[in-house]
BADO-710531 format. One record per residue (C-alpha): x, y, z; residue in three letters. Coordinates in steps of 0.2 Angstrom, whole numbers, padded with zeros to 4 digits, always signed. Last residue first. Layout:
<markols>
XYZALA...
</markols>
This chain:
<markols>
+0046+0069+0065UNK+0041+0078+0079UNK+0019+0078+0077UNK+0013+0097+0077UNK-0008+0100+0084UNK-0018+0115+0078UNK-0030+0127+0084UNK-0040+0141+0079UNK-0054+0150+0088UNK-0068+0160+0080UNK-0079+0175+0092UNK-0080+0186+0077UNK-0060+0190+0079UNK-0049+0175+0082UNK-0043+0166+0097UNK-0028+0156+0094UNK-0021+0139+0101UNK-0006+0129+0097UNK-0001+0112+0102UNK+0013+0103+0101UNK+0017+0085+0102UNK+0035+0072+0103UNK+0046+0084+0110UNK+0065+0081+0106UNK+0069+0096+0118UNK+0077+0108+0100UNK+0065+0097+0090UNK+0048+0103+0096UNK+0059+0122+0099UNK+0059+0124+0082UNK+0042+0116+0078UNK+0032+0128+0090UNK+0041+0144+0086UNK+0038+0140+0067UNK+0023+0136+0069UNK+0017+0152+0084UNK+0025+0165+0070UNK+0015+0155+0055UNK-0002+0158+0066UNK+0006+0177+0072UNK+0007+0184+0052UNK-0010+0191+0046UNK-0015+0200+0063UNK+0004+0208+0066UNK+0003+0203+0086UNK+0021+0207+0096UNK+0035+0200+0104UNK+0031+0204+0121UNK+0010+0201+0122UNK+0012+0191+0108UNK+0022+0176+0118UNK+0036+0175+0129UNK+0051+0162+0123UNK+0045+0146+0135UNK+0025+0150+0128UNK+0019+0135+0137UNK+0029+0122+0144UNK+0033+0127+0162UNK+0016+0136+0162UNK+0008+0120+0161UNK-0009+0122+0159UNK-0023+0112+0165UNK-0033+0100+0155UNK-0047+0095+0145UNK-0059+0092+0159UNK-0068+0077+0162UNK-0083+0068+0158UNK-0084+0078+0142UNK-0102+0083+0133UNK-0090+0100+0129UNK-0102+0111+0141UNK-0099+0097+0155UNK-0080+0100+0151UNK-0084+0121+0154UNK-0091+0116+0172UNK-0076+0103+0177UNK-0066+0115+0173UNK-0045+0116+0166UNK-0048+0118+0148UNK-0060+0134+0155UNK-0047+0144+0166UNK-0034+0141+0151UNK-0045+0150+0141UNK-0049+0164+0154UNK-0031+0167+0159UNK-0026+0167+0139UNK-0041+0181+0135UNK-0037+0190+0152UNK-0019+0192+0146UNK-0024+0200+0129UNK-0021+0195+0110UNK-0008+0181+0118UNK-0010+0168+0105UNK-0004+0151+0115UNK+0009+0140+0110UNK+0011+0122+0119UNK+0025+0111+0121UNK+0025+0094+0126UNK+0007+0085+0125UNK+0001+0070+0130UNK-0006+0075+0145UNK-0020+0086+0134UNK-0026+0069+0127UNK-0023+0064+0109UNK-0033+0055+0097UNK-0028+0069+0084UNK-0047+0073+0081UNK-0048+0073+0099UNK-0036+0084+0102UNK-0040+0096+0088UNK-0058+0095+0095UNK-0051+0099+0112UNK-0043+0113+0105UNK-0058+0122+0096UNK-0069+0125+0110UNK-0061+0134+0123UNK-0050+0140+0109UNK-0065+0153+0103UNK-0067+0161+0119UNK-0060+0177+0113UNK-0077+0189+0112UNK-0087+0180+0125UNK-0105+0181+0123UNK-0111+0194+0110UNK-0099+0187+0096UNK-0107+0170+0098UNK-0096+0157+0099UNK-0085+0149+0084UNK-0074+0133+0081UNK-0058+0130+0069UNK-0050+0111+0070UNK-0031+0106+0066UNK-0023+0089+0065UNK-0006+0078+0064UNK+0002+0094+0054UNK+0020+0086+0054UNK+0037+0092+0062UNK+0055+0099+0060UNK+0057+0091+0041UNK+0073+0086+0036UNK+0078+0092+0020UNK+0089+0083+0005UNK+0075+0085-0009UNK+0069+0066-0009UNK+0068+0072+0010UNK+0056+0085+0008UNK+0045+0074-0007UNK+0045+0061+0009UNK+0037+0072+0020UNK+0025+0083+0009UNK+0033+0099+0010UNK+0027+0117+0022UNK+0039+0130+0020UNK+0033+0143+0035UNK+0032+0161+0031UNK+0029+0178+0044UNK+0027+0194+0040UNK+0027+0210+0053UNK+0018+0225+0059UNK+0011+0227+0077UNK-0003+0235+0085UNK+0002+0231+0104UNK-0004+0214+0114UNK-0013+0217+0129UNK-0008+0215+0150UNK+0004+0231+0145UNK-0007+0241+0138UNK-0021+0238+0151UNK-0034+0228+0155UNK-0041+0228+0172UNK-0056+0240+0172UNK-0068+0247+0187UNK-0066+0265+0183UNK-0057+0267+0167UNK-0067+0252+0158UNK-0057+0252+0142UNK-0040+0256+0143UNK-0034+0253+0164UNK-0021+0264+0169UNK-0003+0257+0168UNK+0005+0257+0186UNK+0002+0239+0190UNK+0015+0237+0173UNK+0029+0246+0184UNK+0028+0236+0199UNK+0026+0220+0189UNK+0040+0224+0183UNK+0048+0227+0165UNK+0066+0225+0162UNK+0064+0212+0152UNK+0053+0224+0137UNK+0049+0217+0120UNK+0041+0227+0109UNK+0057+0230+0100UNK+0057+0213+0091UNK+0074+0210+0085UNK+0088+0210+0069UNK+0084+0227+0062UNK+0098+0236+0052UNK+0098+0254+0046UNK+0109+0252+0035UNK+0100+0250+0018UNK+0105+0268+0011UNK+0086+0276+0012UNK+0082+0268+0027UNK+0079+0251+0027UNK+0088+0231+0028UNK+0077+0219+0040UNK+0086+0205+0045UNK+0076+0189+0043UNK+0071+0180+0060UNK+0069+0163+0067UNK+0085+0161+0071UNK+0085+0176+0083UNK+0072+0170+0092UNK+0085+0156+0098UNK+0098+0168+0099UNK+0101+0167+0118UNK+0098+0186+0121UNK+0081+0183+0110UNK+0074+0171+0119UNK+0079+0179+0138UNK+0068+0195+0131UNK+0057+0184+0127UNK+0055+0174+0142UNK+0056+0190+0151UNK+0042+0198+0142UNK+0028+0185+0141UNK+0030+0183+0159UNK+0029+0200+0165UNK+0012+0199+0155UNK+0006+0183+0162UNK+0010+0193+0180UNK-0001+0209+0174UNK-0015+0198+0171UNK-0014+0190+0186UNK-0013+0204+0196UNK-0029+0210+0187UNK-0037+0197+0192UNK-0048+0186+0183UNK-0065+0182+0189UNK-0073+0173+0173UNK-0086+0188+0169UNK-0076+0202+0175UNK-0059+0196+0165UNK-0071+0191+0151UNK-0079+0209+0149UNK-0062+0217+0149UNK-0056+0207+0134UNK-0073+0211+0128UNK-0067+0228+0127UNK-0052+0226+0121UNK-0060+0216+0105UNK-0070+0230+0102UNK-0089+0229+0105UNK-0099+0237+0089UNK-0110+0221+0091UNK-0110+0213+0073UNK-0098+0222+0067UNK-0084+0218+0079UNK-0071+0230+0081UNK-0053+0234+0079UNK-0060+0247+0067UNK-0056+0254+0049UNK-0053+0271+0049UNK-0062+0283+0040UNK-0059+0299+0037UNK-0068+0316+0041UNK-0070+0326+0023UNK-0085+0324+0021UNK-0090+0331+0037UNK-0085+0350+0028UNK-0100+0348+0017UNK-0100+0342-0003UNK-0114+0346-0012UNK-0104+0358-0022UNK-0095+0345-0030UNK-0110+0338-0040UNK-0116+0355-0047UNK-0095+0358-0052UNK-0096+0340-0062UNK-0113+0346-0069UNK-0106+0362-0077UNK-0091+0353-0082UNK-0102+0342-0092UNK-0102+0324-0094UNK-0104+0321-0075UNK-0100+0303-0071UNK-0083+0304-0064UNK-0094+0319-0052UNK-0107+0304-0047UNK-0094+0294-0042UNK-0084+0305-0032UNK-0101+0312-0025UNK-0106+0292-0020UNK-0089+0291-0011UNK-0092+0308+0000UNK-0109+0298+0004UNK-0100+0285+0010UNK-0087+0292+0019UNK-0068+0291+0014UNK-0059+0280+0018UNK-0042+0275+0025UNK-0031+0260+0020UNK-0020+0255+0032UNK+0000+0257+0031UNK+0007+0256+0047UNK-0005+0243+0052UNK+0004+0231+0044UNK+0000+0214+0042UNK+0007+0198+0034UNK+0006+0179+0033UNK+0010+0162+0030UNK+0011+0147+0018UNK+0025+0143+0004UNK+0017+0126-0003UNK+0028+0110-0009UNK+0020+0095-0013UNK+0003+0101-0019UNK-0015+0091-0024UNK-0011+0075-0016UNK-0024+0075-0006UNK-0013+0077+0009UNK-0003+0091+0002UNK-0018+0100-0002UNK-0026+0100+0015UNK-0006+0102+0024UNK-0007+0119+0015UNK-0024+0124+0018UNK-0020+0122+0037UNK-0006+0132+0033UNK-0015+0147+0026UNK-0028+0146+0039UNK-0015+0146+0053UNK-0008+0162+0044UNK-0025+0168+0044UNK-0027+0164+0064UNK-0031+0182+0069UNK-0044+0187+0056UNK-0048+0170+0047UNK-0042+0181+0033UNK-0036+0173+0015UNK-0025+0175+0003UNK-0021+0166-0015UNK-0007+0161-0024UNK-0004+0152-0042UNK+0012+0145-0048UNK+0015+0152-0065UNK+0024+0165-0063UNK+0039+0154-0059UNK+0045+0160-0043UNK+0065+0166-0037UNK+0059+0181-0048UNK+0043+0183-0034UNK+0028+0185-0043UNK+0023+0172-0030UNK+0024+0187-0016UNK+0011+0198-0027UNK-0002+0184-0028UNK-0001+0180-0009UNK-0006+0200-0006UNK-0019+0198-0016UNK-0028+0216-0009UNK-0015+0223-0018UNK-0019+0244-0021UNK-0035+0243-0009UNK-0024+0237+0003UNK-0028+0222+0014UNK-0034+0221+0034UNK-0031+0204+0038UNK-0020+0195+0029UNK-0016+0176+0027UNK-0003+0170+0013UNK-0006+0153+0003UNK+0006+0150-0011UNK+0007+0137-0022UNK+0017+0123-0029UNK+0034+0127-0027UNK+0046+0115-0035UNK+0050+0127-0049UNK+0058+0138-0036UNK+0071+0128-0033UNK+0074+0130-0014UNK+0091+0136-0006UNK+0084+0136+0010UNK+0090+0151+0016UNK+0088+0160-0001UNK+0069+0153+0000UNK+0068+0160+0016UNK+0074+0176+0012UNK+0062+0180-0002UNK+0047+0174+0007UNK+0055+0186+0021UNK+0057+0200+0007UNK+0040+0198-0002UNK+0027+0198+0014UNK+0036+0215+0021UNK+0036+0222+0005UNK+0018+0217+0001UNK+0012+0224+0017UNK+0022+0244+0013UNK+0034+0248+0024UNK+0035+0268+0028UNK+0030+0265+0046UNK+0039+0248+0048UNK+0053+0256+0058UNK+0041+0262+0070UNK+0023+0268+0065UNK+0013+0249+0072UNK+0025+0242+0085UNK+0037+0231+0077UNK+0039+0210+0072UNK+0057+0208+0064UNK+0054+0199+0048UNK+0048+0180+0050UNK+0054+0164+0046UNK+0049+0143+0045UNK+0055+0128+0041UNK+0051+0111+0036UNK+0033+0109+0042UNK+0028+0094+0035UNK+0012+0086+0028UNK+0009+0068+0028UNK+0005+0059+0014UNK+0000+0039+0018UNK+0009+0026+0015UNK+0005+0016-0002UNK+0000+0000+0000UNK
</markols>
């Protein structure tokens, strides 16, 4: 018989992740997207007639390239005829992409797929009003000058106010920090503990990136207008940070009675990330050695009126039992940290006898092992570009998989419009 196709994770890397209007300000999505693709596949030295597609997740496109996956497989390492696509599953997009990625490989439909994500929130497209739009129309439509001057002077100074999009649900206008709040009330979580996870997330970073392991996970970002301003590292990371210092941030979005702050949350970020994702054996017919293999995935939703983030509640068992895996079995775990409360209030519901009753479980998934789980910090220190943190938490995941010799992983993101993503690595 012939064994089955498994899809592996060969490698993965990402730009530098930086707060939103730093060193990414001028930085354009496709740029960012293009030249770590570009790296990697330098790295690897990949031919890049062996490529078979390419899968990149985005959350808020440009107007000018809303294909952002098109534009990194016009590449000239790529032949342009290897087709691309992008997709948004808001924060797990890169998860989407890869999870499409280990779907084709295993039904035979791709061997070789370049799968990740981008975002910047530097350089977001800003609208005009709708009714400001519908008299730019109108006036391309006049046939006269008389009736193009008629049509622009209906226009009032409140046309002129922008648009911005909105870190906000559209179906309940509630932003995601406020229903970050809104769980910390609802499942009891402190502020102290908040602020602790937090402290956390920074110190292991910062101890990541001083021992190079984050480093290898990183392309070096060349700008300014002679290429030598150099960026190697996150600088969202903080280790000298306190819990004294971050009890001093004032609350965000309940000023009176709130806990989640600035520094309990993740920061607007911009960043790429890619993973090379192979069919085992056609990655060692090419002379690499895969890190790890997709051994499941599963997505879930809850209503976007209840709890915003509770998404994961729900989606990792079902990863687990589609991998026939119990939580005890697993060795690593990587946890999307959009907000501390969001993490606390996840990891409060694997562990409940109540929330497994919900699940039709007899028992509760499991409890978190804080010794195992996010060992380098997570997206609280290094940082959240929407688009790119699924193919960040991979490539994290299977690195340090094969650094211990770990034999599962398991990663868990919440998602806007109440989704949760999770997926499970096998060592190989």
């Amino acid at each position: 018989m012939t064994p089955p196709r498994r899809p592996a994770v060969v490698t993965g890397l990402r730009t530098p992740f930086a707060r939103s209007g730093t060193i990414f300000r001028d930085v354009t999505a496709v740029q960012l997207a293009r030249r770590v693709t570009q790296e990697l596949l330098e790295r690897t030295a990949l031919d890049g007639r062996e490529v078979s597609e390419v899968a990149f997740g985005q959350v808020v496109p440009s107007v000018l390239a809303p294909n952002v996956a098109r534009e990194v497989s016009l590449l000239p390492q790529l032949p342009r005829t290897v087709p691309a696509f992008s997709v948004n599953r808001a924060c797990a997009s890169a998860g989407q992409a890869i999870s499409y990625a280990a779907d084709q490989i295993t039904l035979g439909h791709a061997d070789v797929v370049l799968a990740g994500g981008v975002e910047s929130l530097s350089d977001i497209p800003i609208l005009h009003s709708r009714r400001f739009s519908q008299i730019l129309v109108d006036a391309s439509k006049a046939k006269t000058l008389g009736q193009r001057l008629a049509t622009f002077a209906r226009v009032r100074p409140r046309d002129f106010i922008p648009v911005s999009p909105a870190i906000a649900e559209p179906s309940t206008g509630e932003s995601m920090g406020q229903s970050a709040e809104k769980m910390a009330k609802e499942n009891g979580i402190t502020r102290e503990a908040q602020d602790r996870l937090a402290m956390m997330s920074h110190h292991r970073a910062a101890a990541a990136t001083a021992s190079g392991r984050l480093q290898e996970e990183i392309a070096p970002w060349f700008g300014g207008r002679g290429m030598d301003q150099v960026a190697t590292t996150d600088n969202i990371i903080r280790g000298d940070t306190s819990l004294e210092a971050l009890a001093k941030l004032r609350p965000v979005f309940d000023k009176r009675y709130g806990s989640v702050t600035a520094g309990n949350a993740s920061s607007l970020t911009d960043g790429a990330a890619v993973v090379l994702m192979m069919e085992e054996q056609k990655a060692r017919s090419l002379g690499y050695r895969p890190l790890a293999v997709v051994r499941s995935y599963a997505v879930a939703a809850v209503d976007p009126g209840w709890q915003l983030l509770m998404g994961p509640a729900y989606a990792v068992p079902k990863a687990l039992d589609r991998a026939g895996l119990a939580w005890k079995d697993i060795g690593l775990v990587e946890i999307h940290e959009a907000f501390a409360s969001q993490v606390l209030s996840n990891a409060q519901a694997w562990a409940s006898k109540e929330w497994a009753a919900k699940l039709g479980r007899s028992a509760p998934v499991g409890e978190v092992d804080w010794e195992i789980t996010n060992v380098h910090g997570g997206s609280i220190a290094i940082g959240h570009p929407f688009g790119a943190t699924g193919a960040r938490l991979v490539t994290t995941l299977a690195n340090e998989m094969s650094r211990r010799d770990v034999q599962f992983g398991l990663i868990s993101i919440c998602a806007q419009g109440g989704m949760g993503f999770a997926m499970i690595l096998e060592r190989v």
